[in-house]
VOGU-3710 file (C-alpha; in Angstrom, 3 decimals, decimal comma):
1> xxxxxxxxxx> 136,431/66,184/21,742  134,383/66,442/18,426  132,085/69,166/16,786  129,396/67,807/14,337  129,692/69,673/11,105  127,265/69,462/8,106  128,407/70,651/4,635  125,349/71,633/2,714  126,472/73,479/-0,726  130,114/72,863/-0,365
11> xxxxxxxxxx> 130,022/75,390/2,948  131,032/74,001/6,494  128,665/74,431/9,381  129,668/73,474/12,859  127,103/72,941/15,249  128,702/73,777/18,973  125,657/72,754/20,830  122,856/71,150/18,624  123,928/67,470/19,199  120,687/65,676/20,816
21> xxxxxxxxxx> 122,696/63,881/23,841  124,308/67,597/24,475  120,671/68,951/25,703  120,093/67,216/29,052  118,720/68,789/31,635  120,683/69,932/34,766  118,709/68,066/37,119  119,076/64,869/34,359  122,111/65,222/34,456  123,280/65,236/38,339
31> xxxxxxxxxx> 120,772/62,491/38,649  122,371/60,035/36,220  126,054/61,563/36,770  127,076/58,229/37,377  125,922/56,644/34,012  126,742/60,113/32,098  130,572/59,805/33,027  131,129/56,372/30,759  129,414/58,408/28,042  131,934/59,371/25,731
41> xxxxxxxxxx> 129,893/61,820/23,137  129,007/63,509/27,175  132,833/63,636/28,062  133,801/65,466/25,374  130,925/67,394/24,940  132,037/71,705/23,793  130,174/74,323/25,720  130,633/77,645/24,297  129,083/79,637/27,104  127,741/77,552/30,275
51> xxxxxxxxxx> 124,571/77,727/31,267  123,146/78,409/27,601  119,935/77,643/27,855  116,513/77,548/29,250  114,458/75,759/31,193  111,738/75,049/27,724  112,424/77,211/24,870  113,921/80,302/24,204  112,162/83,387/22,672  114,303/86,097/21,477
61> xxxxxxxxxx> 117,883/86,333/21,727  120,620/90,010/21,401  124,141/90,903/21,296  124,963/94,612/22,835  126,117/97,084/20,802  129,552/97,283/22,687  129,593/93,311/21,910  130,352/92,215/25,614  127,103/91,233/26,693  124,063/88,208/25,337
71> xxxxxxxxxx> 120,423/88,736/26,341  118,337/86,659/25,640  114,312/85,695/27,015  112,458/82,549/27,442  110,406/80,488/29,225  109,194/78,457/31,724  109,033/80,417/33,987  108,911/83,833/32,156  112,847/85,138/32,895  115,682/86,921/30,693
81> xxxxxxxxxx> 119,492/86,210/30,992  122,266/88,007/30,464  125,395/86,229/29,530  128,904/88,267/29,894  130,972/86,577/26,509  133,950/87,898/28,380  133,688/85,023/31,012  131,900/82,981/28,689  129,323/82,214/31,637  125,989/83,618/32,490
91> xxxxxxxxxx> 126,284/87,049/34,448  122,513/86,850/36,111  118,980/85,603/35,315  115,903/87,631/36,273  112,299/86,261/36,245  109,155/88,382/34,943  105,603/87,965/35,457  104,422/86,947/31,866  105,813/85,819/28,404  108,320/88,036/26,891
101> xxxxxxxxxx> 106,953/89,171/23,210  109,853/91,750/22,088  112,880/93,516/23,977  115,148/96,501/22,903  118,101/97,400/24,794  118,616/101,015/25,269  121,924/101,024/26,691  125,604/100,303/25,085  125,566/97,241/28,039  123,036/95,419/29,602
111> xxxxxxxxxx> 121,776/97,888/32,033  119,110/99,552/30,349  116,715/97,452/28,467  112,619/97,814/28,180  110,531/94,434/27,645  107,294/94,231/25,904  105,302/91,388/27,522  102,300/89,338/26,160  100,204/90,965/29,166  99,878/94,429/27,246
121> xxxxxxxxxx> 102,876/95,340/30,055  105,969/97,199/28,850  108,477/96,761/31,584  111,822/99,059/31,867  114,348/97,168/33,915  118,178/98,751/35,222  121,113/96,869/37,033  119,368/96,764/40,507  115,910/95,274/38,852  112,483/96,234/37,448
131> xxxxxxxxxx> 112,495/100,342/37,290  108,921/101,310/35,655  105,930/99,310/34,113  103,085/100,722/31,812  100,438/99,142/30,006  99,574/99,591/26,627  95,681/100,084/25,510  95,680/96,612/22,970  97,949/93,704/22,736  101,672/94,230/21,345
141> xxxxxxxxxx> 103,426/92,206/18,893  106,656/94,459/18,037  108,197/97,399/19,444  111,400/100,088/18,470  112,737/102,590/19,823  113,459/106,157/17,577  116,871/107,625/19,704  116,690/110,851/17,758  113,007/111,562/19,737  113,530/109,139/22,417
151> xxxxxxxxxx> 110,309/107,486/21,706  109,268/104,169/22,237  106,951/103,082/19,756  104,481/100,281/20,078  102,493/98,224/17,567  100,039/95,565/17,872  96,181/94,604/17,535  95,191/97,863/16,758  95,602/100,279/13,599  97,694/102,916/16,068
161> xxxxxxxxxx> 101,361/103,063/16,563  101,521/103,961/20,603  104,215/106,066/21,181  105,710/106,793/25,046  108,263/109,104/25,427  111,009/108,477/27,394  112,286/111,571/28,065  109,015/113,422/29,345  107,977/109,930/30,430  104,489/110,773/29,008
171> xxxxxxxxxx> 102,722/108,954/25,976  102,527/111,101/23,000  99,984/111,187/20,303  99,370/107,703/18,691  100,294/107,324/14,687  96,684/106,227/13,136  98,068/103,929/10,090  95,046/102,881/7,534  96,103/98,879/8,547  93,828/96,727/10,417
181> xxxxxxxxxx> 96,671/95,519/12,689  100,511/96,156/12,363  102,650/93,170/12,883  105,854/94,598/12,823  107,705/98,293/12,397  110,999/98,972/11,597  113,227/102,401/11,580  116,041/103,440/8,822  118,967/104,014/10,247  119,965/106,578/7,542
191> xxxxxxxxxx> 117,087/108,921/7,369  114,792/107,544/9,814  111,967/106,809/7,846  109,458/104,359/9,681  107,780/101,258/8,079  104,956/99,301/9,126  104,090/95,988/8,126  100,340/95,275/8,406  98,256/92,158/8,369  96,175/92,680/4,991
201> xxxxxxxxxx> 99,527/92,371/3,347  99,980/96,360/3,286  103,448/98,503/3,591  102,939/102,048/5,151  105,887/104,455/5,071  105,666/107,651/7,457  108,247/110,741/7,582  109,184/110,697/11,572  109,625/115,028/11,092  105,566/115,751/10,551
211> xxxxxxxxxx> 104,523/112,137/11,896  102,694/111,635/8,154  102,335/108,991/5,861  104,246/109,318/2,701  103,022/105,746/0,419  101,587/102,552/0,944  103,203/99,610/-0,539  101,541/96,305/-1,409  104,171/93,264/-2,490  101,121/90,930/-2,600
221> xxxxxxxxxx> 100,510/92,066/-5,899  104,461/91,607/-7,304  104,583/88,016/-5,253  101,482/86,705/-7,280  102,469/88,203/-10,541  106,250/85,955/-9,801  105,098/82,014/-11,542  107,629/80,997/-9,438  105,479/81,006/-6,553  102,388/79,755/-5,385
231> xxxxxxxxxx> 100,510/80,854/-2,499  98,008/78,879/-0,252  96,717/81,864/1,294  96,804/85,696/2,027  100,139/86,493/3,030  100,930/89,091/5,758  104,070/90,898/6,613  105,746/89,286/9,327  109,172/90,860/9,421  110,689/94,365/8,096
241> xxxxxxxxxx> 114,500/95,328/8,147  116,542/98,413/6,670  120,376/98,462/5,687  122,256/100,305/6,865  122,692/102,430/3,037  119,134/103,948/2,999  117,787/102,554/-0,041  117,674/98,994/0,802  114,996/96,803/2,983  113,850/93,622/3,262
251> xxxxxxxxxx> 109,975/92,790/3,617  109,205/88,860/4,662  105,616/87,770/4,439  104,027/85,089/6,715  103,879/82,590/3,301  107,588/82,272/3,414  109,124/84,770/0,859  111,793/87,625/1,279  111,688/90,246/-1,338  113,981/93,348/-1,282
261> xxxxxxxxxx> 113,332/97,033/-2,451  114,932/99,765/-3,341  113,025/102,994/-1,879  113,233/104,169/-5,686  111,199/101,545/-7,027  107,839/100,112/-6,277  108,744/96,825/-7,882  111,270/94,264/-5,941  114,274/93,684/-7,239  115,237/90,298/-5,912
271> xxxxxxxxxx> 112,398/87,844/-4,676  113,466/84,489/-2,478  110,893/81,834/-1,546  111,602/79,666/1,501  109,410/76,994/-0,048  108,134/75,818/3,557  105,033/78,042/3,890  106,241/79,288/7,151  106,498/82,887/8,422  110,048/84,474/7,904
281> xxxxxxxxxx> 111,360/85,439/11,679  114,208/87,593/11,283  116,476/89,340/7,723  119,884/89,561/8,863  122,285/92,175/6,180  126,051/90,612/6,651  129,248/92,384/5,268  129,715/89,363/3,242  127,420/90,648/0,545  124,882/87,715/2,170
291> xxxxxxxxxx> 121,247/87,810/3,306  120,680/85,412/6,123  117,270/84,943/6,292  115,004/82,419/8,827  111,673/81,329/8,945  109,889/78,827/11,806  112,262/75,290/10,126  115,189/76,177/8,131  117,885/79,553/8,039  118,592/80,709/4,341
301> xxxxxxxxxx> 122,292/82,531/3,431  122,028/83,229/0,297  123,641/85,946/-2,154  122,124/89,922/-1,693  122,264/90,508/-5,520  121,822/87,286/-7,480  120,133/85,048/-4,790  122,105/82,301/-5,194  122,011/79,869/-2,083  125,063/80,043/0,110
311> xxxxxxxxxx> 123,924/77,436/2,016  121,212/76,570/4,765  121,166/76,055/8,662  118,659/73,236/9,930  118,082/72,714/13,702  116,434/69,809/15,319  113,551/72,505/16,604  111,379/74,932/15,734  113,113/78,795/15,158  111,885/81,359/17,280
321> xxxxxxxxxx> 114,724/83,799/16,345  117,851/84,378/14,778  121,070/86,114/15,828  124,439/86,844/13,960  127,525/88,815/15,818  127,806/91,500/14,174  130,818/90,973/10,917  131,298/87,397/12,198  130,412/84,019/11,172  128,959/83,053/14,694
331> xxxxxxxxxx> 125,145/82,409/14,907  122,529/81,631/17,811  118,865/80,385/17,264  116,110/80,408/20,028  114,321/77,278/19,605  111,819/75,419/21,212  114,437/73,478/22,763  116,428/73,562/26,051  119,280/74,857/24,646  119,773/77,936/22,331
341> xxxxxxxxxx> 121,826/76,314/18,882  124,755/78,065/18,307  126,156/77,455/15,160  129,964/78,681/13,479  130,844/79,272/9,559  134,126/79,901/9,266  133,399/80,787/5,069  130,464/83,636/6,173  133,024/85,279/8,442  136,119/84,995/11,635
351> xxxxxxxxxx> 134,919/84,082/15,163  134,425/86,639/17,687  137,188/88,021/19,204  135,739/86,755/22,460  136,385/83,370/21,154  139,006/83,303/18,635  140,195/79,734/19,604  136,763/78,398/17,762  139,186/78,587/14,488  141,553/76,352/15,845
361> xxxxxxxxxx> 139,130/73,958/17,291  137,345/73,644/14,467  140,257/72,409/12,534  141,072/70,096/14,960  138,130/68,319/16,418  135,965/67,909/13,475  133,960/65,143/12,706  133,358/64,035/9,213  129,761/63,912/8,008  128,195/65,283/5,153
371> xxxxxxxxxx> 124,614/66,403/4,756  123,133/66,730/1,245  120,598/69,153/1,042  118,389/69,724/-1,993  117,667/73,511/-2,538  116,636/74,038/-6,068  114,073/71,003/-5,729  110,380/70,448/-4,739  109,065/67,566/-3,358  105,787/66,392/-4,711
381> xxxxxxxxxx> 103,696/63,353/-4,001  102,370/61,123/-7,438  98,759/62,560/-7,048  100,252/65,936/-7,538  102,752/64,860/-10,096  99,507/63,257/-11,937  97,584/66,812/-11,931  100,557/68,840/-13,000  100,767/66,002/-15,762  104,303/64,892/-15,098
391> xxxxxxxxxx> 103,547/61,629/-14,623  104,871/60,499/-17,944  108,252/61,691/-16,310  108,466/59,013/-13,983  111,390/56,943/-14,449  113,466/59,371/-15,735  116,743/61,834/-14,808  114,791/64,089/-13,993  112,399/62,927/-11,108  114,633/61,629/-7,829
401> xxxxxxxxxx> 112,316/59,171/-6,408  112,814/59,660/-2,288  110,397/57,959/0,348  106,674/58,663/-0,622  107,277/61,087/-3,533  108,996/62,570/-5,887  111,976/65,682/-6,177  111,539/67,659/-8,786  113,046/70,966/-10,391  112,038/74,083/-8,867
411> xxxxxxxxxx> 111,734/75,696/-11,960  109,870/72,767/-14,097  107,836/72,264/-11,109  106,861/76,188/-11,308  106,286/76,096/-15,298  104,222/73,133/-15,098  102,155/74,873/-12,574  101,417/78,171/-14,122  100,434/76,080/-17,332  98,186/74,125/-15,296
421> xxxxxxxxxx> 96,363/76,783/-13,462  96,867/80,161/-15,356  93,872/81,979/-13,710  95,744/81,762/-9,945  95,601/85,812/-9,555  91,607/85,778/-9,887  91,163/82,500/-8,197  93,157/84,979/-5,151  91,108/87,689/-5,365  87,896/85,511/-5,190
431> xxxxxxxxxx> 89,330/83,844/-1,816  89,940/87,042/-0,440  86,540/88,788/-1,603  85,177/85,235/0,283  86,939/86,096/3,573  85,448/89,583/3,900  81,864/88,369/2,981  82,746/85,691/5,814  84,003/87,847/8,520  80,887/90,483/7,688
441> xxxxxxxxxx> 78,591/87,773/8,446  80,484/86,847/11,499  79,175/90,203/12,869  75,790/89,555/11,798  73,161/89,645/14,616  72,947/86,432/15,848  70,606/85,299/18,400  71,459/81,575/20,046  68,553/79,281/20,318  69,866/76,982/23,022
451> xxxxxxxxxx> 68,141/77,550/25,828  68,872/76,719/29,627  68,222/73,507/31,108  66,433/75,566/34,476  63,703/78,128/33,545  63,343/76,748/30,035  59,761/78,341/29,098  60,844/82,088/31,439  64,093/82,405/29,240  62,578/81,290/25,889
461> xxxxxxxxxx> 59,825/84,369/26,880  62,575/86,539/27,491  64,059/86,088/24,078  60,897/87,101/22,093  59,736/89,671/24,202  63,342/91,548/23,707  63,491/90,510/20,208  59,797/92,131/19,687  59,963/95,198/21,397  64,027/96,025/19,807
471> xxxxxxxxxx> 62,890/95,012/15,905  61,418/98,992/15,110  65,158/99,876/17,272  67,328/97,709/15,076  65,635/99,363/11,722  66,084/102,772/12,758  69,680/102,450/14,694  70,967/99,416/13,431  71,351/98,483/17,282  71,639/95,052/18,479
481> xxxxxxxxxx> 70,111/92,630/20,270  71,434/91,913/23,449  70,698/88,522/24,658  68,803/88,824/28,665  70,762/85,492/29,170  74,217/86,864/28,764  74,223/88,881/32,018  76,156/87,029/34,577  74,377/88,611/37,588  71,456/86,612/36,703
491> xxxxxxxxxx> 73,403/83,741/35,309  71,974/81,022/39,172  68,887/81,833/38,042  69,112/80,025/34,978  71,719/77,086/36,100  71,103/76,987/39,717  68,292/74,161/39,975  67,395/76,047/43,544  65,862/78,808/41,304  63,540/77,068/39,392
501> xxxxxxxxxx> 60,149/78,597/39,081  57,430/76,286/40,245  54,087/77,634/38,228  51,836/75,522/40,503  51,722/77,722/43,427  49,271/80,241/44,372  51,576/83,192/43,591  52,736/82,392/40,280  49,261/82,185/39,392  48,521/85,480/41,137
511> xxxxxxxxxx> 50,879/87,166/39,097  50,410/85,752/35,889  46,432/85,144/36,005  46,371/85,518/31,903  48,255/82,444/31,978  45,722/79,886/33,879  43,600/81,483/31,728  44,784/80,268/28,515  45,735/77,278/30,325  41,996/76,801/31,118
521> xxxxxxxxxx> 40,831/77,696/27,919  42,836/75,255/25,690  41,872/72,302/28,575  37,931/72,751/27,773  37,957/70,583/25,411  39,669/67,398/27,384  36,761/68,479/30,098  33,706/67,800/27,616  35,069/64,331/26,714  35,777/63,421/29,807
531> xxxxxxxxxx> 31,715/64,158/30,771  30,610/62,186/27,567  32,681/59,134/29,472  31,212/59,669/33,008  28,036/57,040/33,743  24,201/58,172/33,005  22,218/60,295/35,027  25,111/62,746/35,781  24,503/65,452/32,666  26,180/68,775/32,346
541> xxxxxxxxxx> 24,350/70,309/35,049  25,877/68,955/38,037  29,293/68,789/36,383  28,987/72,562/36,438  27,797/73,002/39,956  31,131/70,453/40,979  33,470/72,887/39,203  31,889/76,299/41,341  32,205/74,504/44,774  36,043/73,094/43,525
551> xxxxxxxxxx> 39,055/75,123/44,567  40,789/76,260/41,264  44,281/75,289/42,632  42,580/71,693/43,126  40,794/71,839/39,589  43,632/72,234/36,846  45,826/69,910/38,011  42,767/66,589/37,483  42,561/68,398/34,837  45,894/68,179/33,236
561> xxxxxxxxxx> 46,192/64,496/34,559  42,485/63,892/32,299  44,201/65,470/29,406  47,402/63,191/28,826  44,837/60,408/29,648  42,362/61,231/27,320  44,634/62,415/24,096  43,854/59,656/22,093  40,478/59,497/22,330  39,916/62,359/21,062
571> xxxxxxxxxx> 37,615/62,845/18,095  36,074/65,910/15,587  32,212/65,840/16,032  29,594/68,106/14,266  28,107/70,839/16,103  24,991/72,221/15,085  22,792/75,307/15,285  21,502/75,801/18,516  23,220/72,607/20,307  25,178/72,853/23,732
581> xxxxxxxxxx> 28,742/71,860/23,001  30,538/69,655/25,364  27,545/67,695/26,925  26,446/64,262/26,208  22,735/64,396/26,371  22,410/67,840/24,382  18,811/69,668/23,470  18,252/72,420/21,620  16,977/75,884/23,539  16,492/77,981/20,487
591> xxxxxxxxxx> 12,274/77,626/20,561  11,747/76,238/23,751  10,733/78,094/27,182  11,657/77,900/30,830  8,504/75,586/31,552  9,441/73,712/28,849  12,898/73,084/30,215  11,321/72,674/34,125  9,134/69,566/32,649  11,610/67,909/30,941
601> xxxxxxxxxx> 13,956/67,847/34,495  14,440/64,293/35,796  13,099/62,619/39,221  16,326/63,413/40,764  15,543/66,684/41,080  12,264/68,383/43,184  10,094/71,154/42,047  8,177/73,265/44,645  5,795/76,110/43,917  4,935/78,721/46,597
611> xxxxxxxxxx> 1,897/80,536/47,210  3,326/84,269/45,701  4,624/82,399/42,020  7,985/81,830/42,752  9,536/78,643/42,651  12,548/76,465/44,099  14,360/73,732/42,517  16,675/71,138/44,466  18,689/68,495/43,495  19,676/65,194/44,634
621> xxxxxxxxxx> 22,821/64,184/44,420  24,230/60,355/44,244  26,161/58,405/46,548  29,298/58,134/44,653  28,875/62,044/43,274  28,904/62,986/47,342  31,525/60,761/48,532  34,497/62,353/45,872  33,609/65,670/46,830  33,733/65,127/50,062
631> xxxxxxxxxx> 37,082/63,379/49,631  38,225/66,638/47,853  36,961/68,533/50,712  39,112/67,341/53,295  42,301/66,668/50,603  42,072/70,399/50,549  41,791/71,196/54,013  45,020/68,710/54,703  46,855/71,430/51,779  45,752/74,013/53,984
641> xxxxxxxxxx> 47,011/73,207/56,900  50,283/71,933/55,410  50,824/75,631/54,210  50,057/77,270/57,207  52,888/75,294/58,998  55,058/76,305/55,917  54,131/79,428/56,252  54,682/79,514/60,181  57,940/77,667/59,885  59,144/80,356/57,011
651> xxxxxx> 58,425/83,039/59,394  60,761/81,638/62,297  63,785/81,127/60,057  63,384/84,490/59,138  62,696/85,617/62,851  66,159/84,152/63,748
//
């Protein structure tokens, strides 16, 4: 049997379970037992505790405080284990209804723990199973529990620190903090004093006897004011963690640095940049004088006081958390692999007592392989060498060409770049000024102009008539426009083609009669060019007398049809005083009088005067005139009757 061991900075690391042939599945692995039995890396593979591992990834990961017991969460499906290190084998697994987001363990053992799940859901689980669940009002993203008050405090997407007590089993007032979200909390264990960690970058320290806030703390300002380190964005606090003396925590922000603080001082003392960009996941205080510190690729050990690098931990996945036993040199990672990485450094401290015989195999089955490991470099590409103005360097000591790029010092890099940009604090505080002026206008009113492919014309009226009658609201309340389309109980109406509103029947026009009046109004123009086409001897006379006998349902529609027939033929003529506009054969009827107009009718027409004065006009229509209209006539009947039967059928359905 053989461990693989790395020796970054002089410091052997033994990696127990991180081999990539060591993480096959269960169900790969009775399915090719066969072939796996000639494999000799799978023969003499070491498993520290069986059945370490998950079914995806692990999420967080816990030793008990009596040191017996391993919990740890992950997924898929949503479950938590606990491992007894005593038998060195998994005591029992327990599945949960949703992702597991933070878990404290209230107990010495295993039997009392409370789960924080990414459903709002805080679950309380004993030895026989699930005991209580509660919701919380917004979504968490840490949780601690304060032993001295027995409350269970809560943070998340929300400016208040929820707070349930366990001993009344009530929730208690809710902390208001002056932070737009809180992304982590932490308690001292000297004096109690609370911290929360917020996501504008912000520190707020409370007193836990009058539930107050004391100061606010910003490290933003003492990270950019470091020319060591340059920042690609707004950093938030991701991680918090006391020591155990009372002066002494640890802030990591979600750009990758660690800085520590003593409570006496505003200013950090000590400032550590992962140099990935990633969020730091856990600060881990060792006797050893060490910090072990982890961030989403790489886990830092590295000297409390000076900062000097110990040396590093590299898995082949992505770090979800990080766990030491406590005063040991024994370490487990959640990853987003199968199996959680346990890892052993014999120089950071002894193996458990649980597993003392990890000194002796260490010794005796390692393999030789050394990893080198550059720390105090930074790898840059030529373009950026060129705009730092290195590029005369090339060729020398002290670039280390590798692959695509370049390694350079971590402290020339960071001289060259302050030189090179010396306004970076103002350049910040523009970007930041930029995001709030972008997420005000994000809240903007807003109104969408994509309208629905059914009911097109109804919806786009909906719009302005809300928009119009709410514009003298919105300047006096500052209210908001609420879009008629969003509702979902009307949602078929505008999707469901069955809905569609058909504007040609007689009850659409019933109810919207101001409509076939406009219609009719902007069609009178197509109408008069369509009578200066028709033959002679039909003037604007008996055109009028056809529209009064013509149904109005029959009408508008020839009429639309004229109008996309006659649209480009259409032409601006001159009207003058006292001419007729539309007809061909116009006269003027300022100065002329009703005998006038009589003599001037055609032969087509007869004139009859009776005895008493009064006299009757009738007019003779043409062959062609009479046969269309009687055409129409019986067209219209034949609609008639088809509605009646419509109308008949309609009432049977209903009937049955």
């Amino acid at each position: 049997m053989a461990l693989k061991v790395s020796n970054p900075n002089d410091v052997k690391i033994y990696s127990i379970t991180s081999a990539a042939k060591l993480a096959i599945p269960d169900w790969l692995a009775r399915r090719n037992r066969k072939s796996l039995k000639h494999d000799i890396e799978w023969r003499n593979r070491v498993e520290l505790i069986q059945d370490f591992d998950f079914p995806e990834a692990s999420l967080k990961i816990k030793t008990s405080r009596d040191g017996n017991y391993i919990i740890a969460s992950g997924i898929y499906k949503p479950q938590f284990r606990v491992y007894d290190v005593n038998q060195l084998a998994m005591k029992f697994d327990r599945h949960t209804d949703c992702e597991n987001v933070q878990f404290e363990i209230l107990s010495d053992d295993w039997t009392k723990t409370v789960h924080l799940q990414a459903d709002r859901s805080v679950e309380f689980h004993t030895q026989f199973g699930i005991h209580y669940k509660t919701r919380v009002p917004k979504n968490g993203r840490d949780m601690k529990y304060h032993y001295q008050s027995c409350d269970l405090m809560v943070v998340g997407n929300s400016s208040e620190v929820y707070r349930l007590n366990l001993e009344q089993g009530r929730f208690m007032k809710s902390l208001f903090t002056s932070l737009p979200a809180i992304n982590t909390l932490d308690i001292n264990p000297a004096h109690q004093l609370f911290a929360f960690g917020g996501e504008d970058g912000n520190i707020e320290f409370w007193d836990p006897r009058d539930k107050s806030n004391l100061t606010t703390l910003n490290p933003v300002i003492n990270i950019l004011q470091n020319p060591m380190i340059t920042l690609e964005s707004s950093p938030q606090i991701s991680t918090l963690k006391f020591k155990n003396d009372g002066l002494t925590f640890g802030v990591g922000t979600s750009t990758g640095q660690v800085l520590l603080y003593d409570l006496r001082n505003s200013k950090p003392f000590l400032v550590k940049d992962h140099q990935y960009g990633y969020p730091i996941k856990n600060i881990i205080y060792h006797k050893s004088q060490n910090i072990i510190s982890a961030d989403t690729k790489i886990v830092k050990i590295w000297n409390e006081t000076t900062g000097k690098v110990f040396t590093n931990v590299e898995p082949p996945t992505d770090i979800n958390d990080c766990c030491v036993v406590p005063d040991t040199g024994l370490m487990f990672l959640a990853n987003e692999g199968s199996q959680i990485q346990s890892y052993y450094i014999p120089q950071l401290g002894i193996a458990p007592k649980w597993c003392t015989f990890l000194d002796n195999m260490t010794e005796e089955m390692e393999e030789k392989s050394n990893q080198d490991m550059y720390d105090d470099y930074k790898f840059v590409t030529k373009k950026e060498l060129t705009s730092l103005g290195l590029d005369h360097l090339i060729g020398t000591n002290v670039l280390r060409a590798y692959m695509h790029g370049f390694f350079v010092d971590l402290r020339l890099y960071q001289k060259a770049k302050s030189i090179t940009n010396p306004f970076e604090y103002e350049e910040y505080r523009r970007r930041r000024v930029q995001e709030r002026i972008e997420k005000e206008r994000a809240s903007r009113i807003s109104v969408s102009k994509r309208l629905p492919k059914v009911n097109k014309a109804f919806a786009s009226q909906l719009i302005k008539d809300n928009a119009s009658n709410d514009k003298k609201k919105l300047k006096r309340d500052n209210a908001t426009i609420e879009n008629p389309l969003g509702d979902s109980r009307f949602s078929s109406m505008f999707e469901d083609p069955e809905f569609a509103i058909d504007e040609s029947t007689d009850a659409y026009r019933l109810l919207h009669p101001t409509e076939n009046k406009k219609a009719a109004f902007t069609e009178e123009d197509e109408e008069s060019n369509d009578e200066e086409s028709e033959p002679e001897g039909h003037g604007s006379d008996v055109s009028s007398s056809e529209f009064e006998e013509e149904e109005e349902e029959d009408y508008i529609p020839k009429k639309r049809a004229r109008k996309t027939e006659n649209s480009k033929s259409k032409e601006f003529k001159e009207i003058k005083s006292g001419q007729m506009f539309g007809s061909k054969n116009s006269f003027k009827i300022s100065n002329k009088s009703f005998g006038d107009r009589v003599s001037n009718l055609t032969d087509e027409s007869f004139k009859s005067r009776s005895n008493t004065g009064s006299m009757s006009l009738s007019f003779k229509v043409n062959k062609r005139k009479q046969k269309q209209m009687d055409n129409d006539e019986e067209s219209s009947r034949d609609r008639k009757e088809r509605r009646s039967v419509k109308s008949l059928n309609l009432k049977n359905k209903r009937r049955f």
